[in-house]
N, C-alpha and C positions, 0 to 999 in steps of 0.2 A: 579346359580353359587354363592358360600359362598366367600364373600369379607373379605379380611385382614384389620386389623385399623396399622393406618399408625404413627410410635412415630416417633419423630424429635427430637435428641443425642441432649445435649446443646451444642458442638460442631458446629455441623452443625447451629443453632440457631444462635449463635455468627458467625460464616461464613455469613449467611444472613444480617443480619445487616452490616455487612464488604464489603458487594457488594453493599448492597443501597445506604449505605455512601460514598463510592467511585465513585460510579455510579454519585449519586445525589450531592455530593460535590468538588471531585476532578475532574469530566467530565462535572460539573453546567449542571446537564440532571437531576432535580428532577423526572419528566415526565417519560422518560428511565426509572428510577431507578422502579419506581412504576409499567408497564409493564413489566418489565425483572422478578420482582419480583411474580407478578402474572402469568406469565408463567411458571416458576420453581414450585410456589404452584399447578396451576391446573397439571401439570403434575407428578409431588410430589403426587398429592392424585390419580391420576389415576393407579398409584403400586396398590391399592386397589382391581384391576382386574390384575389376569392375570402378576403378578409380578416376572414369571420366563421368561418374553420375553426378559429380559435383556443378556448378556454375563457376567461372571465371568471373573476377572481382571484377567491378562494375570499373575502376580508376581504369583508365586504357593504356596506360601504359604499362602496367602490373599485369592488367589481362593480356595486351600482348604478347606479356613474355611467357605465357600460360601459368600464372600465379589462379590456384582456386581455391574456394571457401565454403566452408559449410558447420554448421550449430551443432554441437552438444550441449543440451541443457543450456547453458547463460555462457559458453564460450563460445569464440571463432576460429578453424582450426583452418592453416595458411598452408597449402602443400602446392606441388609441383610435380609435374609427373615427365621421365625422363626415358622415352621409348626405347633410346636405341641398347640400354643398359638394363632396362625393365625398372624402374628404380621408381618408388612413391618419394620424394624429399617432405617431410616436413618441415618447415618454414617457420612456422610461432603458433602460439597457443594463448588468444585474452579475452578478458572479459570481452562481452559483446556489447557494451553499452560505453565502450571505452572508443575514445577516435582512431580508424583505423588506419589514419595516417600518418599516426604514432608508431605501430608496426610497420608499415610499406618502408618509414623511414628507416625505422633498425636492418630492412633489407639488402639496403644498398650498398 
């Protein structure tokens, strides 16, 4: 099985950083922060395999451009997947209870 490499949008990068900080300073859970973190990575690079087990975002014009979504714990993790380069894009990373219109829009 030929595995995808996995790029991370500096979007989503700055997203990360906004949830450990949050995590780790506004919830004083450094601890949290550093787990929640490292379960978004480990499952971040398992797109590597098998990266269309996701569903495509429900919005139809996001779906059509193959934009997909999938939970870890209380986020939504926005990727893209790019055949002809083998390539997983990460796209954004938020809270899941947050409107995802708010991200679709940082997309554009």
């Amino acid at each position: 099985m030929e595995h995808y490499r996995i790029e991370i949008s500096d979007l989503a990068k700055a997203q990360l950083v906004e949830i450990r900080d949050y995590i780790a300073k506004e919830l004083y859970s450094p601890a949290t922060a550093r787990k929640t973190l490292h379960l978004l990575e480990k499952n971040i690079l398992s797109l590597s395999k098998l990266p269309h087990r996701h569903e495509k975002v429900e919005d139809k014009e996001w779906g059509n451009k193959g934009i997909r979504k999938y939970q870890v714990k209380n986020f939504l993790v926005y990727y893209s997947i790019h055949e002809e380069s083998r390539v997983v894009a990460i796209l954004g990373i938020m809270y899941a209870k947050r409107n995802p219109a708010y991200l679709l829009k940082k997309l554009q």
